[in-house]
C-alpha positions as CSV (number, residue, x, y, z in Angstrom):
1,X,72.4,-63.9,146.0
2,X,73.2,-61.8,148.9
3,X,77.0,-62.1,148.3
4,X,76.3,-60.7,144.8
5,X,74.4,-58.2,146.0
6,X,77.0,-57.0,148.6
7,X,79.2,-57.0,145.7
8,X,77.2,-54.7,143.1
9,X,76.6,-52.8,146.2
10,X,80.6,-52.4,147.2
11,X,81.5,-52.0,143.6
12,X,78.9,-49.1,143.4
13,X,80.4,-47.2,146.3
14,X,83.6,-47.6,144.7
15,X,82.8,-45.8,141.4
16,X,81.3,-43.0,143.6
17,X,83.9,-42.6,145.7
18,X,85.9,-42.3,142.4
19,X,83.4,-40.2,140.8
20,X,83.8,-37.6,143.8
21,X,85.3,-34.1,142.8
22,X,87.2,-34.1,145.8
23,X,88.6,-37.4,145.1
24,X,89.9,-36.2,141.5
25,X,90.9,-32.8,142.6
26,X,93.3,-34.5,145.0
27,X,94.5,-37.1,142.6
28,X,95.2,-34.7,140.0
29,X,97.0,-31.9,142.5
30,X,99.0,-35.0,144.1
31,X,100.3,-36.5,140.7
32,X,101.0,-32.9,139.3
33,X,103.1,-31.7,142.7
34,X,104.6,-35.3,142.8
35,X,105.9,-34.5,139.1
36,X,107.4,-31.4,140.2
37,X,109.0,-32.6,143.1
38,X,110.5,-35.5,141.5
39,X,112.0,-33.7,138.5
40,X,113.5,-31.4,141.3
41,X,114.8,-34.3,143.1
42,X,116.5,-35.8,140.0
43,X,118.0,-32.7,139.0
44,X,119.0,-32.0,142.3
45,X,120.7,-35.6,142.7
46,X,122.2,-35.7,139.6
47,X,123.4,-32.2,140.3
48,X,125.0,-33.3,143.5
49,X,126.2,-36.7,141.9
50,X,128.2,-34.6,139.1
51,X,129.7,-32.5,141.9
52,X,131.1,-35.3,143.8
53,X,132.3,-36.9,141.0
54,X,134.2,-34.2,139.4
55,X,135.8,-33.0,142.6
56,X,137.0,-36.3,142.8
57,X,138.5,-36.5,139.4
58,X,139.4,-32.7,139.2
59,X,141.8,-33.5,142.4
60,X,143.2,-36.5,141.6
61,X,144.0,-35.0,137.9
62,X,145.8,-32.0,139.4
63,X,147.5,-34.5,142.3
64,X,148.8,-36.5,138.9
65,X,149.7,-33.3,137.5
66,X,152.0,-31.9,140.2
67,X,153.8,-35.7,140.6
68,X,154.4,-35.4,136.6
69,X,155.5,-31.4,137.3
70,X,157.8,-32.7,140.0
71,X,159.1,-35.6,138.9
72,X,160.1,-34.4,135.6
73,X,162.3,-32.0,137.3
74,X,164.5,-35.0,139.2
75,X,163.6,-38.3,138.0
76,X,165.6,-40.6,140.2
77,X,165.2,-43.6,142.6
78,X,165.1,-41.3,145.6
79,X,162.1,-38.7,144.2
80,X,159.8,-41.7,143.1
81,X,160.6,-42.9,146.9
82,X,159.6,-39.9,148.0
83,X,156.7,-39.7,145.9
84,X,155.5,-43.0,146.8
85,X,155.6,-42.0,150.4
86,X,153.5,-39.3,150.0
87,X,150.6,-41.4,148.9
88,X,151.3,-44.0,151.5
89,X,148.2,-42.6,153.9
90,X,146.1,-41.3,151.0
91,X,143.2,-42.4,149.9
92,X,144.6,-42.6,146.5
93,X,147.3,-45.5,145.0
94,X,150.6,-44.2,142.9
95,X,152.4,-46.6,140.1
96,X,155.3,-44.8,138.6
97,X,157.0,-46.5,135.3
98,X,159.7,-45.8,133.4
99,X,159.9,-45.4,129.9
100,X,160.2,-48.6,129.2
101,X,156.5,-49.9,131.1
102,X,158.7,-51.3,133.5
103,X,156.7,-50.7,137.3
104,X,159.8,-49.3,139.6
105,X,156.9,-48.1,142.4
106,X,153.8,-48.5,144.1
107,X,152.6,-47.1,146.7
108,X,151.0,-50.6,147.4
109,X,150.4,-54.3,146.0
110,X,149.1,-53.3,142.2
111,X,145.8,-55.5,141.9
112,X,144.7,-57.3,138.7
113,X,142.6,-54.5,138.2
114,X,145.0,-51.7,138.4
115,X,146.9,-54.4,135.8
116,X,144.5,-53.8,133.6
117,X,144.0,-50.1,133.4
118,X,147.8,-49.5,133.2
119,X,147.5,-52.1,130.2
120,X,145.1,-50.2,128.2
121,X,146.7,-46.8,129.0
122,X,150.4,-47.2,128.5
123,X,150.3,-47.4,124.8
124,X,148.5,-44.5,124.5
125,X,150.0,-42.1,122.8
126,X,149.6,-39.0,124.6
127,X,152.0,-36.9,126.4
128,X,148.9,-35.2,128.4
129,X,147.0,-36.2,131.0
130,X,144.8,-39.1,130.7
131,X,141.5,-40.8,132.6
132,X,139.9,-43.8,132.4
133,X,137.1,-45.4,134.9
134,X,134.0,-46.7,134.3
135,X,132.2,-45.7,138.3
136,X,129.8,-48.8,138.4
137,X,132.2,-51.1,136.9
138,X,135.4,-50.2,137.8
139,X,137.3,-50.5,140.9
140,X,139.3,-47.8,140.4
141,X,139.5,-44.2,138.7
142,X,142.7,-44.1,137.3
143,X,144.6,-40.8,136.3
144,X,147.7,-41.2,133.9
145,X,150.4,-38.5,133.7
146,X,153.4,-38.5,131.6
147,X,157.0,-37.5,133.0
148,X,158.7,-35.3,130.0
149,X,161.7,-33.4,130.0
150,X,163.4,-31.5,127.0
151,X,160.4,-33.4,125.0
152,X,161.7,-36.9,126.0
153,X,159.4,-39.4,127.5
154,X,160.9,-40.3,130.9
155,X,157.7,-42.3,132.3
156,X,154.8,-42.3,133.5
157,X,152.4,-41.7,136.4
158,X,149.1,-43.5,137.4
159,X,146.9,-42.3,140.2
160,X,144.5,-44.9,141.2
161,X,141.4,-43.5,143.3
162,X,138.6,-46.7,144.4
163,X,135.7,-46.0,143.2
164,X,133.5,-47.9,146.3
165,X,133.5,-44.6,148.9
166,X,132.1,-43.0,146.2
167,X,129.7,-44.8,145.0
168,X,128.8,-45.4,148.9
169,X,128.6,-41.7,149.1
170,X,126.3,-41.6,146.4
171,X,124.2,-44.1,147.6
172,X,123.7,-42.6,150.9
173,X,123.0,-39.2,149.8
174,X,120.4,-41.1,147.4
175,X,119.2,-42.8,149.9
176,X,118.8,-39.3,152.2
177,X,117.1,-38.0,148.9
178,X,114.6,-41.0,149.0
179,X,113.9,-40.7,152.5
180,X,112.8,-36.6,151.7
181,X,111.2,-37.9,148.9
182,X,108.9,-40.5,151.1
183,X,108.2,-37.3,153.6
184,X,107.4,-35.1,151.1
185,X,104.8,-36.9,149.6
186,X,103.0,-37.8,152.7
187,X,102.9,-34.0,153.3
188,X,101.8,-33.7,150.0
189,X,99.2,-35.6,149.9
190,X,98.0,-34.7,153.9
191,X,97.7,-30.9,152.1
192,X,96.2,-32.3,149.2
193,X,93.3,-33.9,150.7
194,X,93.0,-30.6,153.3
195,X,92.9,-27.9,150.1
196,X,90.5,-30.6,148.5
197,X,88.3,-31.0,151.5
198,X,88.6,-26.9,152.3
199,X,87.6,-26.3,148.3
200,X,84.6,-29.3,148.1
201,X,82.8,-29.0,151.2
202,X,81.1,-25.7,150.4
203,X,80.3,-27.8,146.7
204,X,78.4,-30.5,148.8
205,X,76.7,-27.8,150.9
206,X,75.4,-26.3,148.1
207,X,74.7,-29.5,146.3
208,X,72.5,-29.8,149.7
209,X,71.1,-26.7,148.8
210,X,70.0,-27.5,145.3
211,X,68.4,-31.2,146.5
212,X,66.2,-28.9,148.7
213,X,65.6,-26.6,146.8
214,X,64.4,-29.1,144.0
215,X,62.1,-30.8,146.8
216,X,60.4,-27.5,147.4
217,X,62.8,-26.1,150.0
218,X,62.9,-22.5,148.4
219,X,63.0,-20.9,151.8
220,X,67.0,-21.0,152.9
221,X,70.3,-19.5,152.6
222,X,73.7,-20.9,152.7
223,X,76.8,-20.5,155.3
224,X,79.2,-19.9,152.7
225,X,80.4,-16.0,152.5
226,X,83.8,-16.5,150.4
227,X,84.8,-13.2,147.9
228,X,85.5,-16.2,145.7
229,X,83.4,-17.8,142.5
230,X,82.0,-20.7,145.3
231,X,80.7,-17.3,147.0
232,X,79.5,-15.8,144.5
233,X,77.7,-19.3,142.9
234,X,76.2,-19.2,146.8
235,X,74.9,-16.0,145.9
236,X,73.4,-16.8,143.0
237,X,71.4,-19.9,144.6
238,X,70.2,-17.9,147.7
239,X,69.0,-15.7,144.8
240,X,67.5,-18.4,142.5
241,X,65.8,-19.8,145.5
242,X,64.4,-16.4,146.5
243,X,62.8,-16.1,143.1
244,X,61.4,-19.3,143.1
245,X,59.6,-19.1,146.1
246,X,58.6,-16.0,145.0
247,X,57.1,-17.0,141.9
248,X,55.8,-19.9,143.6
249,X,53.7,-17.7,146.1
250,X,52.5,-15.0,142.8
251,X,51.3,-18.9,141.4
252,X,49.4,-20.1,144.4
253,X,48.1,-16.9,144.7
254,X,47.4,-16.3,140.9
255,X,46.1,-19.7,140.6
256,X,43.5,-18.6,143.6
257,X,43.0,-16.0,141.9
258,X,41.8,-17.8,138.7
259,X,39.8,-20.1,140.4
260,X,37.8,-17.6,142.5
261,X,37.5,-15.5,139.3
262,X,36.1,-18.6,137.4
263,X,33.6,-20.0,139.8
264,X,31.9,-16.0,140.7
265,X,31.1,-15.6,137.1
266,X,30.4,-18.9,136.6
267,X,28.0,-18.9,139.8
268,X,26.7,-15.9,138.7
269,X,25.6,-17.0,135.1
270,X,23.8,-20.6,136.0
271,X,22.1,-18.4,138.6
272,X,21.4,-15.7,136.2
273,X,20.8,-18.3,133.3
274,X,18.3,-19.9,135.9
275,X,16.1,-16.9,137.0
276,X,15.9,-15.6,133.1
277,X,14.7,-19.1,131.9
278,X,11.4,-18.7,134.8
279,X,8.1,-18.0,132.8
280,X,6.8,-15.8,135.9
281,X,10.2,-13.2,135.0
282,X,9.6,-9.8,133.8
283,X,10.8,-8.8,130.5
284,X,12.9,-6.5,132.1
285,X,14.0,-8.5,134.4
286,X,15.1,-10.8,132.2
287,X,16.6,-8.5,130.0
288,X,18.6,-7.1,133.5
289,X,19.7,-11.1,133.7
290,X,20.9,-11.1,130.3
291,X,22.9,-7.8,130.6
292,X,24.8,-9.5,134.0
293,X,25.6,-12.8,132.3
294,X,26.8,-11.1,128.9
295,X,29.0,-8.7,131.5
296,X,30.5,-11.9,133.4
297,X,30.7,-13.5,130.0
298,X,32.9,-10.7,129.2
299,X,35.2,-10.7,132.1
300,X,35.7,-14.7,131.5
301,X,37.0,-14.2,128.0
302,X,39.6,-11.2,128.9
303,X,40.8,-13.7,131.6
304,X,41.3,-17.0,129.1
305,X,42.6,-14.1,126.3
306,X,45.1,-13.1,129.2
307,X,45.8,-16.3,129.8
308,X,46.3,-17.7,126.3
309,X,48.6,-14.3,125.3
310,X,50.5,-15.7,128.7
311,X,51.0,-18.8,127.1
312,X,52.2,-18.1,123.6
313,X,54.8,-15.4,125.5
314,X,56.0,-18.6,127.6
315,X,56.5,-20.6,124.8
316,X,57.8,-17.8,122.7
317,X,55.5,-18.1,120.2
318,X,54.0,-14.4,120.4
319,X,55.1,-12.5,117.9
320,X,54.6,-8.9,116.8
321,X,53.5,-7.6,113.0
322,X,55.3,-3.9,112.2
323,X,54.1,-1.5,109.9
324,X,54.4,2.2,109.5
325,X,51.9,3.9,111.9
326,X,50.7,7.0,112.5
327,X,51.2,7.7,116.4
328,X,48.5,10.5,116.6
329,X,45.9,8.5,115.1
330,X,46.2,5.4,117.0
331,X,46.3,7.7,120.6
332,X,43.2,9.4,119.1
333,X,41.9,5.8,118.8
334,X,43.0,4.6,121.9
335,X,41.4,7.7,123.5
336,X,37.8,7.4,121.8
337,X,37.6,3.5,123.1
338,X,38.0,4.8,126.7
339,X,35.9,8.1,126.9
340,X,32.8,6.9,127.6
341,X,34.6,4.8,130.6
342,X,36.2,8.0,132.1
343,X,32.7,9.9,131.7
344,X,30.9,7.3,134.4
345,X,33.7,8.6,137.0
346,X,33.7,12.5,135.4
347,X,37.4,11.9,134.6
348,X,39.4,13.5,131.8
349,X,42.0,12.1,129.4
350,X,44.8,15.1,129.2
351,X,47.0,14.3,125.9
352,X,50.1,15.8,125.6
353,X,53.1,16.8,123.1
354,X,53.2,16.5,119.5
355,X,52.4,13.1,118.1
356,X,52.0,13.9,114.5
357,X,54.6,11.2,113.6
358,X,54.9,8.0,112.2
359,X,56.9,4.8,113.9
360,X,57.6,0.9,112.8
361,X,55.4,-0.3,114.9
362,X,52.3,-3.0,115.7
363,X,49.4,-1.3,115.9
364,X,47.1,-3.5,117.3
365,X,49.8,-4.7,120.1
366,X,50.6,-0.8,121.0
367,X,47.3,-0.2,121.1
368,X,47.0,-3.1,123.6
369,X,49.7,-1.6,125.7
370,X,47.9,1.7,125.8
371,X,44.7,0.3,126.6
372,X,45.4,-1.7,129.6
373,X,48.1,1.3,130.9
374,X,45.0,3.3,130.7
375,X,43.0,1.3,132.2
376,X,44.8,0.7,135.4
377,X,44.5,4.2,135.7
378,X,41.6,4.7,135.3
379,X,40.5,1.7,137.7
380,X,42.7,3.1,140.7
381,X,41.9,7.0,140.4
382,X,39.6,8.8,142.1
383,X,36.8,10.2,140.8
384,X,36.8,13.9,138.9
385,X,40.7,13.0,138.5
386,X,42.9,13.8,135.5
387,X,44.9,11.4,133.6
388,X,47.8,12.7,131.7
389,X,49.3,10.8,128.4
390,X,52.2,12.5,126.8
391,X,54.6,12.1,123.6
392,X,57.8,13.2,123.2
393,X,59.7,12.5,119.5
394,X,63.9,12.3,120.4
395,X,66.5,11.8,117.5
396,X,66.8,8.1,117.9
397,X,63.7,7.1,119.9
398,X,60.2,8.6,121.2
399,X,58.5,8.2,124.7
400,X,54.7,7.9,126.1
401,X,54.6,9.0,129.1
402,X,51.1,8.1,131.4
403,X,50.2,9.6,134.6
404,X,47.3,9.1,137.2
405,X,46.3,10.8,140.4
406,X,45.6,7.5,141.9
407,X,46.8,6.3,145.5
408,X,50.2,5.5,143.8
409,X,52.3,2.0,145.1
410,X,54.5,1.7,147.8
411,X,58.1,1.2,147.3
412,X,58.1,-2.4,148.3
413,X,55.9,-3.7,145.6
414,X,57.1,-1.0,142.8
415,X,59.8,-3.2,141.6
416,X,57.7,-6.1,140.7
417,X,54.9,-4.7,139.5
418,X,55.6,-6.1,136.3
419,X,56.2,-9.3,137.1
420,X,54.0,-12.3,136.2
421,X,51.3,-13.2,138.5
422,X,52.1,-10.0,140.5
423,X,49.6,-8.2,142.1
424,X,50.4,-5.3,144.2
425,X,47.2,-5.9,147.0
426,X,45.6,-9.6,146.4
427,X,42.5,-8.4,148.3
428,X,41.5,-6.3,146.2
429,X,37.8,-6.2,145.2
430,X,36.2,-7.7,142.1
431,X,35.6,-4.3,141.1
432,X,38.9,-2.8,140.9
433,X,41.2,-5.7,140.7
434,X,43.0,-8.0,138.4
435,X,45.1,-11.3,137.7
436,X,48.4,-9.7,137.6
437,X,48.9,-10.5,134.5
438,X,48.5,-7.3,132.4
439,X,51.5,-5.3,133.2
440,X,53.7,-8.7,132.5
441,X,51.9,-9.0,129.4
442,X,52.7,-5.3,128.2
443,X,56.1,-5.3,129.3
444,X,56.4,-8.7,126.9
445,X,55.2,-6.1,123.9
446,X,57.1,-3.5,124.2
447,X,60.1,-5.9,125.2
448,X,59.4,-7.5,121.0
449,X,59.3,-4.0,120.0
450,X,63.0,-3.4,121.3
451,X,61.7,-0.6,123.9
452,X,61.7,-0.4,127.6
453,X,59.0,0.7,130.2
454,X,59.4,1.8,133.8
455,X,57.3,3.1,136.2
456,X,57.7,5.9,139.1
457,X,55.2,6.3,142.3
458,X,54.9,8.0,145.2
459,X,52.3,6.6,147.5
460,X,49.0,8.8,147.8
461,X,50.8,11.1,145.0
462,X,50.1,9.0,141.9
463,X,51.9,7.3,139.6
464,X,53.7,7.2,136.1
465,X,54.2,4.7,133.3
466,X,57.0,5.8,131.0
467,X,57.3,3.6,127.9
468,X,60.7,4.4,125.4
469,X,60.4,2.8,121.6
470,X,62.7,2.8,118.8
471,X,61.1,4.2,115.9
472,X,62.1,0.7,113.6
């Protein structure tokens, strides 16, 4: 059992060591160069192989040519002497026949071989030059030159070159080429796995990164700080991580949050709930109990309402119902619902521009948006304050634009004040503060309605909520 288990063990390493990127990246790159560099070493042998071969040919063709040239000037016993001597330290053999076949030199013993070739040659009928070798068969490359004068036949030449230098030649530059061959592809593959090790290692780092990250690890950067993609995908984790442990402190936080917000209320109502159900309370009193548990009764349905619109925005399921609206009516609305709320802080609700208009919109969800925009302002101003809503109608869109006198945001926490489970100061009071959920929530709306919101604020200066919509 243990040798079987070694086994699945070994054989498991094995398919992940062949399952490695760097491992294909180098097998690919090594068989692709390799392919290159032997087509360019065939080409290049065969291109020196031709060039041997015909300069060996092209000079023994032009030495039979200038025997033929010579001897068909004065074709006598002395000149094929003469001849013959000069090929007597050559690398090359001379037979010269007469017209008749009949051998009258050599420049040595003719072999068997050389038999043969003049055999198959001499009846050819062919007054030009002639070759005939076969390099890997053949002992010889044999050249054949006729001697003419005045159109008459007077014999014949054969040049007779061994073909075993040259095919020794050959073999040695082949074997030089194998050699290169051999060296280049250990280079080859010594870069290969370099480049391969160079490109994967910042892979596995950041593969590192992601394990970490998935265990909770959202804290961390990488080393890598290449111009390149790899950089840039480094980028983009330190970025994703970042966010995550972002959102993972606005959870813990929000989740507090929730928890403190749903045991006060709760507290407060069994207490509440308890006193009022006393026979010794008051009427009064009992009515005061009544009015706190309806008020915390209140505040725990906005929070599961803000919760379950939270929901059906993560799961995409909130959805939006246009109709034609008139914008003037539904701000007049919007501004009746809240004036008894700016009256307990002596606040006024300054509307702005000409909204005498109608848009494709949802009423009910606009009306939402305006509500809780109002609100905020109205929950972080100062008392006696103004609050400023204005509407401006474009050609292709129209704008709300809502302004407060309140302490403003810094510019740290601006950019995220729409983000989900955001809250600018998490110790705020239960008075003024909420779940961070609101803003998120209206940024969703007007996000369905195909508009865009933004908000400016200069600490201790106020701030403003601009919101753009299309009017379909």
């Amino acid at each position: 059992m243990g040798k079987l288990r070694n086994l699945f063990v070994k054989n498991d390493k094995t398919h992940r060591f062949r399952d490695k990127i760097s491992v294909k990246i180098s097998f690919l790159y090594l068989i692709l160069i390799l392919l290159i560099e032997l087509w360019l070493f065939v080409g290049f042998y065969l291109f020196i192989f031709n060039s041997v071969i015909n300069n060996q040919v092209n000079s023994l063709v032009n030495r039979g040519e200038n025997f033929s040239s010579v001897l068909s000037m004065e074709f006598d016993t002395n000149m094929v002497k003469h001849a013959i001597m000069l090929e007597k330290n050559s690398s090359q053999e001379i037979v010269i026949q007469n017209e008749n076949h009949d051998i009258i030199g050599s420049s040595n013993a003719v072999t068997a071989q050389m038999q043969t070739h003049i055999k198959s040659l001499e009846n050819v009928n062919s007054s030009q030059k002639v070759l005939h070798y076969q390099l890997f068969k053949d002992d010889y490359i044999v050249s054949m030159n006729r001697i003419e004068k005045d159109g008459k036949i007077l014999g014949t030449v054969y040049l007779f070159l061994e073909t075993k230098p040259i095919r020794q030649t050959l073999l040695q530059i082949g074997l030089v080429f194998l050699l290169l061959l051999f060296l280049t592809f250990i280079l080859t593959a010594i870069l290969t796995y370099y480049l391969s090790r160079k490109i994967t290692k910042p892979l596995l780092e950041l593969k590192d990164t992601t394990e970490k990250i998935a265990n909770g690890a959202f804290d961390l950067t990488t080393d890598i700080h290449s111009q390149d993609e790899i950089g840039d995908l480094a980028h983009a984790i330190e970025n994703l991580a970042s966010r995550l442990n972002q959102l993972q402190k606005q959870r813990n936080e929000f989740l507090s949050a929730v928890a403190h917000e749903l045991r006060t209320p709760l507290t407060l109502i069994k207490g509440y709930a308890d006193f009022a159900s006393r026979k010794n309370v008051s009427e009064n009193q009992r009515s005061e109990y009544l009015s706190i548990i309806k008020e915390e009764i209140e505040r725990l349905t906005k929070l599961v309402e803000n919760l379950m619109t939270l929901a059906r925005l993560e799961e995409n399921e909130f959805t939006i119902s246009k109709k034609e609206t008139n914008l003037a009516e539904l701000i007049q609305q919007v501004a009746t619902d809240i004036t008894l709320l700016l009256k307990d802080k002596q606040m006024l609700l300054n509307i702005q521009g000409n909204a005498n208009f109608s848009a494709q919109i949802d009423p009910v969800r606009i009306q939402q948006v305006l509500t809780n925009l109002l609100m905020n302002a109205y929950k972080y101003s100062p008392e006696k304050s103004t609050i400023t809503l204005s509407v401006r109608a474009d050609k292709a869109d129209f704008s709300i634009v809502i302004r407060d006198e309140g302490p403003g945001i810094s510019e740290e926490n601006l950019p995220h004040i729409f983000d989900r489970f955001y809250r600018v100061d998490s110790s705020r009071t239960r008075k003024t503060g909420g779940f961070g959920l609101g803003l998120s929530i209206v940024k969703d709306i007007i996000s369905l309605h195909g508009g865009q919101i933004s908000a400016e604020s200069i600490e201790n200066q106020g701030t403003k909520i601009k919101i753009r919509l299309p009017y379909h």
